[in-house]
PASE-503272 format. One line per 3 residues: for each residue y, z, x of N, C-alpha, C, CB. Coordinates in nm, 3 decimals, padded with zeros to 5 digits. Each point is the difference from the previous one (the first is absolute). Glycine has a CB too. Layout:
N
Y:Z:X:Y:Z:X:Y:Z:X:Y:Z:X  ...
//
This chain:
129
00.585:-10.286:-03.844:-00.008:-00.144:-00.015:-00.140:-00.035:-00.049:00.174:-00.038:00.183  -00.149:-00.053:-00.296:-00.198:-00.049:-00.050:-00.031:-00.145:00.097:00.006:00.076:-00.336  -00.110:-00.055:00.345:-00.064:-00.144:00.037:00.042:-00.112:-00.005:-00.129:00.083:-00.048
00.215:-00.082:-00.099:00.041:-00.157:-00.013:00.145:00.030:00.058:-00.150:-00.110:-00.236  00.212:00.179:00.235:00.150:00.078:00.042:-00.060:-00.082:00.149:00.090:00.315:-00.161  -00.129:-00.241:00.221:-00.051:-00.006:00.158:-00.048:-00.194:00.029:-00.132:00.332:-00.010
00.067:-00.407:-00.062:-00.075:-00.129:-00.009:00.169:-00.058:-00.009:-00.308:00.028:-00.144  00.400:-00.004:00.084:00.155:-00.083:-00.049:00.060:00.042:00.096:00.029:-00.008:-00.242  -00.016:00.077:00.298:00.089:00.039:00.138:-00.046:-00.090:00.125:00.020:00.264:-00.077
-00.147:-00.283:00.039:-00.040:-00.038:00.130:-00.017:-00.194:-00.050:-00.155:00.302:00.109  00.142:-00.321:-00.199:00.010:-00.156:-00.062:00.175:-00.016:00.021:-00.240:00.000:-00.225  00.324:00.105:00.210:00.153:-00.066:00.030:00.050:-00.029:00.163:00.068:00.143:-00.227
-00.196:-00.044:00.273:00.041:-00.038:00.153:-00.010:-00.198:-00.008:-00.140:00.290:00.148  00.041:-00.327:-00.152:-00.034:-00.120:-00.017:00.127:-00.084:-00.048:-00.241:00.082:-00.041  00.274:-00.049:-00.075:00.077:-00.117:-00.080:00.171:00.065:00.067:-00.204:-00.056:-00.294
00.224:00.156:00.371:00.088:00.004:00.059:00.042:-00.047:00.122:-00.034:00.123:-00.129  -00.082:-00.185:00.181:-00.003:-00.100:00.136:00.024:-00.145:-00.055:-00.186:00.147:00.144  00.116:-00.185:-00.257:00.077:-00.094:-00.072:00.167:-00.050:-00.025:-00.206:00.084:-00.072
00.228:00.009:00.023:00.137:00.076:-00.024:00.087:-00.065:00.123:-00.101:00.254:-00.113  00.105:-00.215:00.188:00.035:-00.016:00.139:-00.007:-00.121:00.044:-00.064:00.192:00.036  -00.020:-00.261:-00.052:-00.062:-00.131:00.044:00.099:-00.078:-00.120:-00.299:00.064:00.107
00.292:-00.077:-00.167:00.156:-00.037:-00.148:00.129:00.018:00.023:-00.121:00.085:-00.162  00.139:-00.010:00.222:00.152:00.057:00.033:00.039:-00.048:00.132:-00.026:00.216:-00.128  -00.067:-00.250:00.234:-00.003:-00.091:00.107:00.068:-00.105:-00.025:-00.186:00.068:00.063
00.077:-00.103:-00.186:00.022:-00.169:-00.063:00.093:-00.049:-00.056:-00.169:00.006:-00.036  00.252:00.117:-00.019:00.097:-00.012:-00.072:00.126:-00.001:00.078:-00.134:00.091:-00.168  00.130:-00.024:00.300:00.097:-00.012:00.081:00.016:-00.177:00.079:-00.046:00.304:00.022
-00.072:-00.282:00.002:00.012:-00.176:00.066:00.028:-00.077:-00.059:-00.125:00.004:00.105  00.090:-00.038:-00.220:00.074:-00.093:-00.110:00.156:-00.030:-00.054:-00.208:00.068:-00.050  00.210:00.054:00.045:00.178:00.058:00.004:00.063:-00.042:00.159:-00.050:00.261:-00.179
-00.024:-00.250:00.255:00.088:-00.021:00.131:-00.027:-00.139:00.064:-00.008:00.256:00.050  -00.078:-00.351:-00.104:-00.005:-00.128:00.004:00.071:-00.082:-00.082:-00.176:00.054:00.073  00.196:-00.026:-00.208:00.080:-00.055:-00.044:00.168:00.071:00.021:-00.225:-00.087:-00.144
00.267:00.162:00.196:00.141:00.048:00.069:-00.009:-00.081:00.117:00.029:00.253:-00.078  -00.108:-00.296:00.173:00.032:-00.063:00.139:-00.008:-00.147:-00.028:-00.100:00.192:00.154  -00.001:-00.238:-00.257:00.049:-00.148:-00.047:00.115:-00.043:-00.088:-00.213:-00.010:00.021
00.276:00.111:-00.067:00.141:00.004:-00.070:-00.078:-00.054:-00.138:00.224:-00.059:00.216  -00.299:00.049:-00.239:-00.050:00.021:-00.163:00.015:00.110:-00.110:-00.142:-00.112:00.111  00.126:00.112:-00.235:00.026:00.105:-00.040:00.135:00.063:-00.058:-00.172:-00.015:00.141
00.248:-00.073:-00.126:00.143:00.044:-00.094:00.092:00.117:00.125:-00.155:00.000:-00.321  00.228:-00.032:00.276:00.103:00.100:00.108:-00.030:00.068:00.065:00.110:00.010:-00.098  -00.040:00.005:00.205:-00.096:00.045:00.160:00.039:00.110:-00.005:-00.010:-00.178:00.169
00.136:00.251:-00.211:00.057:00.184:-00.008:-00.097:00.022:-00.117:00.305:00.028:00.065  -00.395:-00.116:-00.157:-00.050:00.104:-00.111:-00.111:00.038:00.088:00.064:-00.097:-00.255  -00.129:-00.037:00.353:-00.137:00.040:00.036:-00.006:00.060:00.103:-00.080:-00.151:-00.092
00.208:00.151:00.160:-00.043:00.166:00.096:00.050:00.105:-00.058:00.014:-00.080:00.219  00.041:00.126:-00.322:-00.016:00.103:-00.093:-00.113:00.068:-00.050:00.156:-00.104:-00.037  -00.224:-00.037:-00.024:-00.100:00.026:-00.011:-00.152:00.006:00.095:00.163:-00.058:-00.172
-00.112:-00.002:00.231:-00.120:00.021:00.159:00.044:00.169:-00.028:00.025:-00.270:00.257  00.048:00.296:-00.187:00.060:00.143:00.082:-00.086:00.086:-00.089:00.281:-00.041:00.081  -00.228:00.037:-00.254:-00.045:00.094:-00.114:-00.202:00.015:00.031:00.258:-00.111:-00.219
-00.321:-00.056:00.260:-00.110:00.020:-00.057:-00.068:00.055:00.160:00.005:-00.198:-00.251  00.039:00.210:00.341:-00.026:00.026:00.138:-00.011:00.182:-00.008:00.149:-00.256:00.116  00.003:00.285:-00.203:-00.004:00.167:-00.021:-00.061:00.017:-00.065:00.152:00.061:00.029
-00.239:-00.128:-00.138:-00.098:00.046:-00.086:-00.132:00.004:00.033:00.136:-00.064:-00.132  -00.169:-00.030:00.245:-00.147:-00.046:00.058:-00.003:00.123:00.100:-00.010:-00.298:-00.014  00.079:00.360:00.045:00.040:00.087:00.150:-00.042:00.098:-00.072:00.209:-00.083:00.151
-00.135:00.135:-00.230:-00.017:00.171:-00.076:-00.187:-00.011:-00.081:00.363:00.039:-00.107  -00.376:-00.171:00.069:-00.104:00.005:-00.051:-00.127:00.034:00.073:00.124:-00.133:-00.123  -00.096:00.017:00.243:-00.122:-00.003:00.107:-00.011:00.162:00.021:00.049:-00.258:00.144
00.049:00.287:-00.060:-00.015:00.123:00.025:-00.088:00.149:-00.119:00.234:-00.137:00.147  -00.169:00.086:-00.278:-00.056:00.121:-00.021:-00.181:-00.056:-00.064:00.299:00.154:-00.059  -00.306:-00.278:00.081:-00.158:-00.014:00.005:-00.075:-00.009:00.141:00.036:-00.123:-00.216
00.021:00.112:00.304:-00.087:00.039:00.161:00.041:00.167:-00.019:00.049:-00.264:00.214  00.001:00.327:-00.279:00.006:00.144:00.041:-00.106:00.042:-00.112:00.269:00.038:00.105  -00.305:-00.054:-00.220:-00.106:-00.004:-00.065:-00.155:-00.021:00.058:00.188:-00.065:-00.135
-00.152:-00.088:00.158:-00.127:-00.034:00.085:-00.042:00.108:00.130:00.073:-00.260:-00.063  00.019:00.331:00.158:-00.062:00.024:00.046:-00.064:00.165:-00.027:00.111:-00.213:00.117  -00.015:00.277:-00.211:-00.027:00.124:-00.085:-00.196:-00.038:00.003:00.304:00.032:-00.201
-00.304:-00.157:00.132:-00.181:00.010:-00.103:-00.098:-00.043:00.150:00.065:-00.145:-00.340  -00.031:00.080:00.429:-00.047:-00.036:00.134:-00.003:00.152:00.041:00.106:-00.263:00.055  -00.050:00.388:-00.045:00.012:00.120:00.064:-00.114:00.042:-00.084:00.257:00.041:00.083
-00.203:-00.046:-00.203:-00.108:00.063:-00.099:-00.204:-00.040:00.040:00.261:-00.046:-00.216  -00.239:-00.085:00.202:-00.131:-00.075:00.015:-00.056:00.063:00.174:00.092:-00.268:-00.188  -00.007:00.299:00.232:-00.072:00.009:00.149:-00.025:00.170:00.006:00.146:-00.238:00.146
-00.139:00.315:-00.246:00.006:00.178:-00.006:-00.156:-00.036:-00.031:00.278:00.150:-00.116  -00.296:-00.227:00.067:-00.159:-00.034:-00.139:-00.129:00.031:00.125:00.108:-00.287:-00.217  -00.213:00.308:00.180:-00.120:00.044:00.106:-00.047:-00.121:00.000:-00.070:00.241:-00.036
-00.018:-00.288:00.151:-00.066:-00.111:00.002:-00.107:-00.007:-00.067:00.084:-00.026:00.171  -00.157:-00.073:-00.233:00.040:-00.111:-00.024:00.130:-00.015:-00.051:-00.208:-00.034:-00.017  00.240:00.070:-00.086:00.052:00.030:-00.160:00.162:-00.116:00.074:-00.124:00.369:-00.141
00.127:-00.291:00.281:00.146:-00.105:00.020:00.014:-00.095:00.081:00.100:00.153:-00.041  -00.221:-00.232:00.081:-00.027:-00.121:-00.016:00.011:-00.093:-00.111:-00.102:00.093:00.139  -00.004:-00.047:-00.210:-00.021:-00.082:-00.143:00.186:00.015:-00.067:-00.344:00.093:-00.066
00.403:00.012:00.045:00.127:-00.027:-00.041:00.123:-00.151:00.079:-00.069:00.304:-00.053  00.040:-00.204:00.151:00.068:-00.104:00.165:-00.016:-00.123:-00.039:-00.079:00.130:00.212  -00.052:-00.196:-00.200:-00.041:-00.157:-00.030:-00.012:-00.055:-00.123:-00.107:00.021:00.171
00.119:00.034:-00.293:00.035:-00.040:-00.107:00.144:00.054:-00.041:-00.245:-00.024:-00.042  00.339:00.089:00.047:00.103:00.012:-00.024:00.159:-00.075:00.073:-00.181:00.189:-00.070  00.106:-00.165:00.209:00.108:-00.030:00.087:-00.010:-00.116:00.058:00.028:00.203:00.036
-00.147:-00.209:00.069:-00.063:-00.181:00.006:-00.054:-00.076:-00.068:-00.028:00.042:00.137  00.015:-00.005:-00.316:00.042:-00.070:-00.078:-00.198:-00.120:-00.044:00.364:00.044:00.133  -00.431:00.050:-00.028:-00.146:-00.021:-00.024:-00.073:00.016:-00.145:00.009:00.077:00.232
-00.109:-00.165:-00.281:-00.105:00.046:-00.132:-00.042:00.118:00.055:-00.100:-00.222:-00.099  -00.031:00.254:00.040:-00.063:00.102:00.041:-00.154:-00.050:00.065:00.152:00.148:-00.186  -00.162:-00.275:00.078:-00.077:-00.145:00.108:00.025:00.018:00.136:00.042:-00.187:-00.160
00.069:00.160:00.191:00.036:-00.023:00.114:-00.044:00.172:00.076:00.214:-00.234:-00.083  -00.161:00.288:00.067:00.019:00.146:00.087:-00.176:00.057:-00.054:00.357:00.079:-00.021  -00.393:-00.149:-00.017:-00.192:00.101:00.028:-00.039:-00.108:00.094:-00.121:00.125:-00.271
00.148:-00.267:00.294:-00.053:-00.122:00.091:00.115:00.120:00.145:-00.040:-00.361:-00.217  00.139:00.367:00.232:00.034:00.029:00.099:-00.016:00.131:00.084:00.107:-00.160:-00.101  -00.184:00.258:00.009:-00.033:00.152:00.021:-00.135:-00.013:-00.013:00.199:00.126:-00.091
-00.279:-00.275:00.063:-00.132:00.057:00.015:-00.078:00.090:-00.103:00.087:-00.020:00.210  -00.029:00.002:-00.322:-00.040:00.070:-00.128:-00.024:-00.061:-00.118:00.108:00.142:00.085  -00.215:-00.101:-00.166:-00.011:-00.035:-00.153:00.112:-00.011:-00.047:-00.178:00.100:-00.038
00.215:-00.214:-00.056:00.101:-00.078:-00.094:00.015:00.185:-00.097:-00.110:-00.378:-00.019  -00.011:00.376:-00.007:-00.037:00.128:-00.092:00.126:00.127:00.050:-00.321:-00.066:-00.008  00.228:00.098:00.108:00.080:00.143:00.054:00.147:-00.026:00.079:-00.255:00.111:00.043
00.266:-00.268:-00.043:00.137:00.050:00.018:00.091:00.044:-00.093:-00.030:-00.122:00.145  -00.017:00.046:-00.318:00.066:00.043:-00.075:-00.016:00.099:-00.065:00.035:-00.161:00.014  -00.166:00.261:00.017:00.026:00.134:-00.032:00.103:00.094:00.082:-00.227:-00.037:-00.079
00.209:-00.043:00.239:00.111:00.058:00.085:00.133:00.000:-00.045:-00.128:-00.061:00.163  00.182:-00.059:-00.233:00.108:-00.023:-00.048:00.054:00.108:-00.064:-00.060:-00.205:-00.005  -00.018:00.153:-00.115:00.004:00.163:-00.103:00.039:00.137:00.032:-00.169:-00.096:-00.074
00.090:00.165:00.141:00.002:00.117:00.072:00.138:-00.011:00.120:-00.298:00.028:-00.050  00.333:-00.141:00.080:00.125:00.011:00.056:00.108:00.045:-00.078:-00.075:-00.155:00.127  00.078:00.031:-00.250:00.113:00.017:-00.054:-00.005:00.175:-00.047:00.021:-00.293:-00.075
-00.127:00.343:00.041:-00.003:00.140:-00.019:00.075:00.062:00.060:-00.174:-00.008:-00.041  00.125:-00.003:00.156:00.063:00.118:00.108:00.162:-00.061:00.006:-00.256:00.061:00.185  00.218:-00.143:-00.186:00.182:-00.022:00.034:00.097:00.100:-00.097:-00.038:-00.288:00.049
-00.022:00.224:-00.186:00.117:00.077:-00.096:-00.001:00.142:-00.029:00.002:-00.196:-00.108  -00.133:00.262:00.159:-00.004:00.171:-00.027:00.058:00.000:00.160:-00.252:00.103:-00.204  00.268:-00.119:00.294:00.130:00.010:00.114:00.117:-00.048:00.004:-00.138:00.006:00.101
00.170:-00.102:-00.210:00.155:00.002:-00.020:-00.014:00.000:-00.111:00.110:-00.101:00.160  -00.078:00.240:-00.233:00.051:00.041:-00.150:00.134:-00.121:-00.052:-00.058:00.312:00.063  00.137:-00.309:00.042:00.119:-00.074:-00.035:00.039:-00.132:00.023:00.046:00.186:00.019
00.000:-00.300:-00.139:-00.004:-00.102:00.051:00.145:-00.050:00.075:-00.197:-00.025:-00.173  00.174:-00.062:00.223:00.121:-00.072:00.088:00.105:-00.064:-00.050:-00.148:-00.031:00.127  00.281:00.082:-00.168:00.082:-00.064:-00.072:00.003:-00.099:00.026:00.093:00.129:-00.034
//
């Protein structure tokens, strides 16, 4: 895995919590307008509830089983290296933020960064379908 291979795996963790947070949204909407009887025929929209419920289900799932694949991954990493991943990948921190909260140069955290994403991807050759 290269650097940037390793930097996109770990940027989809991110936009896959997104993901999730959409498909939430998308369920409640669908199921507010089915309980206010809005929305055109009530057998299409629990059809379609049902369809988008089996789709949010298989989905979630196979992005919390992802997520927690790169969370396993990030926590193998030596310290620092899986901090700085941890709080910018997963809690979703700058790197502003995580040198103010570790007590470190803005500087070296983002050389820390760097040298994370390193190690990460020469320890997982392979990326995460």
């Amino acid at each position: 895995m290269t650097i940037q291979q390793a930097k996109r795996e770990l940027l989809d963790y991110r936009q896959d919590a997104e993901e999730i947070k959409e498909r939430k949204d998308e369920i409640r909407v669908l199921e507010s307008r089915l309980y206010s009887g809005c929305g055109g025929n009530l057998e299409n929209g629990v059809i379609a509830l049902i369809t988008l419920k089996d789709h949010y289900v298989q989905r979630v799932n196979e992005l919390i089983n992802k997520r927690i694949e790169i969370e396993e991954k990030i926590a193998c990493l030596p310290q620092p290296y899986r901090n700085v991943l941890y709080l910018y990948y997963i809690r979703n921190l700058s790197l502003i933020q995580i040198a103010a909260r570790l007590y470190y140069e803005y500087t070296y955290v983002s050389k820390l960064h760097t040298k994370a994403l390193e190690l990460y991807a020469r320890a997982y050759g392979q990326k995460i379908a």
